[in-house]
Backbone bond lengths (Angstrom), bond angles and torsions (degrees), N, CA, C in turn:
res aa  C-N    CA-C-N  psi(-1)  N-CA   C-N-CA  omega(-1)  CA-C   N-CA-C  phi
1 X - - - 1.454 - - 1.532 108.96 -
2 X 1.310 111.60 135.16 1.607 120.37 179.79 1.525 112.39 -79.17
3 X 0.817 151.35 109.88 1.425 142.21 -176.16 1.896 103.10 -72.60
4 X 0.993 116.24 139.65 1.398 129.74 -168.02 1.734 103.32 -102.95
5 X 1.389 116.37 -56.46 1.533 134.84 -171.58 1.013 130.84 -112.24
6 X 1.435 149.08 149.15 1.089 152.70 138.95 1.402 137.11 -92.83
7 X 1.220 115.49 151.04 1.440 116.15 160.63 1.800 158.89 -172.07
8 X 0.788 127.82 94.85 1.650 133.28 -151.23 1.024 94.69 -8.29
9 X 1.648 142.33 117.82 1.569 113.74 129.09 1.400 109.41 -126.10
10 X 1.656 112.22 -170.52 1.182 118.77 -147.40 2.086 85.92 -130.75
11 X 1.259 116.55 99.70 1.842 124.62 163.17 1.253 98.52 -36.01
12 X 1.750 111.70 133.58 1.495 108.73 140.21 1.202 114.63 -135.35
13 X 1.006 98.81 85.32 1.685 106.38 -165.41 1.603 119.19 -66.91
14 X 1.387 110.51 3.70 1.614 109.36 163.34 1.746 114.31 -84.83
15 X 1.545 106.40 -12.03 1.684 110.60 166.83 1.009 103.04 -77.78
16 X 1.389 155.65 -5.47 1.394 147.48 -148.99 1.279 109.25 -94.40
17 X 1.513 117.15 -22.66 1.947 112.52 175.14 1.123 85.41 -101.13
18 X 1.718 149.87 26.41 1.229 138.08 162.14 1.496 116.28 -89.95
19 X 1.673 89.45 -61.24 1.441 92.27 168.02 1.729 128.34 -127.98
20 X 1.374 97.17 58.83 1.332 101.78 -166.10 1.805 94.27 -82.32
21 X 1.384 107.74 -49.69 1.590 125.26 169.51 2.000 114.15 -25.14
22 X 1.724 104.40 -52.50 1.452 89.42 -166.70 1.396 108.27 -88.56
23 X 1.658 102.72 -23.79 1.583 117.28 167.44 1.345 112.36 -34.67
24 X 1.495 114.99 -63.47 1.389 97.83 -170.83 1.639 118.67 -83.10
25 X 1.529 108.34 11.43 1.720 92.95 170.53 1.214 101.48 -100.97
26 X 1.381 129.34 -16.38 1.676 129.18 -154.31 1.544 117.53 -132.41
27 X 1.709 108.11 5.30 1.730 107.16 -161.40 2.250 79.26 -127.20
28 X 1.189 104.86 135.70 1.665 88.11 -174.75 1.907 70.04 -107.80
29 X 1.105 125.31 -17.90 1.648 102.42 177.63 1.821 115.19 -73.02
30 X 1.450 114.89 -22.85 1.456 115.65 155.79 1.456 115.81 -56.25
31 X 1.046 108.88 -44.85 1.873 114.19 169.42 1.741 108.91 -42.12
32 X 1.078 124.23 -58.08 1.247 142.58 -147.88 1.654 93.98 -100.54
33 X 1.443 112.58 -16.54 1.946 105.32 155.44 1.761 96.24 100.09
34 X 1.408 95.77 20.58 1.463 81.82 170.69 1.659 111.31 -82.33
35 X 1.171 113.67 139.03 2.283 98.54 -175.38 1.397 102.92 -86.09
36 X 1.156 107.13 173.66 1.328 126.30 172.85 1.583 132.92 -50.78
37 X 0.953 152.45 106.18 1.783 124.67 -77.92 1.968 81.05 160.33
38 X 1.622 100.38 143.56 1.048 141.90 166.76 1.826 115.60 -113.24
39 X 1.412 116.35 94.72 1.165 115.53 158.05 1.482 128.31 -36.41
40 X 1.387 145.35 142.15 1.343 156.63 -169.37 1.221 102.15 -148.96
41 X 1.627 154.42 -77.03 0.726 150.86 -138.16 1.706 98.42 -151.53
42 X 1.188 133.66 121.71 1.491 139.33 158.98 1.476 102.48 -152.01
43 X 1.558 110.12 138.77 1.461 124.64 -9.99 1.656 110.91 -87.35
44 X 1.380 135.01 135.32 1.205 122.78 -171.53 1.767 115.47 -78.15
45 X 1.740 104.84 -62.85 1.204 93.45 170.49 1.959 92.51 -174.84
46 X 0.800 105.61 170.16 1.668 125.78 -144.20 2.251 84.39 -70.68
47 X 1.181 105.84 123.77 1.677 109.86 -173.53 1.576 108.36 -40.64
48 X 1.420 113.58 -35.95 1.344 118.22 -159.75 1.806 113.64 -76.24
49 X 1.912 100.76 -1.82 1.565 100.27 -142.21 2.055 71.67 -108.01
50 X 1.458 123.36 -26.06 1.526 125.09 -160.76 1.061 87.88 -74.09
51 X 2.066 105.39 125.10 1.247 114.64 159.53 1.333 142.49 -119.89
52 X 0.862 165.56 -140.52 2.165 136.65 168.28 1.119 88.37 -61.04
53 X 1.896 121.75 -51.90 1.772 113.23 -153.37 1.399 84.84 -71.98
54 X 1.292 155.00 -97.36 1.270 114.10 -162.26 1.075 160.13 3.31
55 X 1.166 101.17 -64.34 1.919 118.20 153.05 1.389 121.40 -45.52
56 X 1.184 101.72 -53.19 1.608 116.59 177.32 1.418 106.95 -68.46
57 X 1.368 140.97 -56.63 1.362 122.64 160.34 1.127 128.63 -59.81
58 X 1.404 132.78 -39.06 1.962 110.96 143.25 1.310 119.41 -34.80
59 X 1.146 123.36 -57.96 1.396 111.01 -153.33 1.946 99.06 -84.05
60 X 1.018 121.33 -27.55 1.554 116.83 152.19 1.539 134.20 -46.51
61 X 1.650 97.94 -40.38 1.546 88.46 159.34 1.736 118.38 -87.63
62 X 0.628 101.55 -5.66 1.670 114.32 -167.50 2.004 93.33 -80.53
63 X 1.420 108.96 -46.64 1.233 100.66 -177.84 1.981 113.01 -75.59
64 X 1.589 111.04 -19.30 0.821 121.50 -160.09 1.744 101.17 -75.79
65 X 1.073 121.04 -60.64 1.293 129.90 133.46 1.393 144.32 21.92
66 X 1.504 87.07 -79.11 1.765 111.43 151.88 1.495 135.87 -50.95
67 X 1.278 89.90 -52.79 2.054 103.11 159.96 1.048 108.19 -73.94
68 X 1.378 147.69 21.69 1.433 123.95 157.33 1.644 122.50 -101.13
């Protein structure tokens, strides 16, 4: 499978016996194993274009964030 999209999110995997149930009749990205999950950023940018520095500037603001 080609992946088409990306996008920041944030696991919460203590929602997951909440809504793991409607997820899989109504989420086709639960199908595909995404977990139970807090959106942040959609759509970010095309899978093929994310590169470490990418990562690394997410996860820089993401830490930056955190300390406040």
């Amino acid at each position: 499978m080609t992946e088409t999209v990306s996008a920041v999110l944030v696991q919460v995997p203590e929602a997951e016996r909440v809504v793991s149930r409607h997820r899989a009749r109504l989420d086709v990205a639960a199908t595909a194993g995404v977990p139970a999950h807090v959106t942040v950023l959609f759509p970010l940018a095309p899978p093929a274009a994310i590169t470490a520095e990418t990562r690394q500037a997410l996860a820089g603001q993401a830490l930056r964030r955190r300390r406040r």
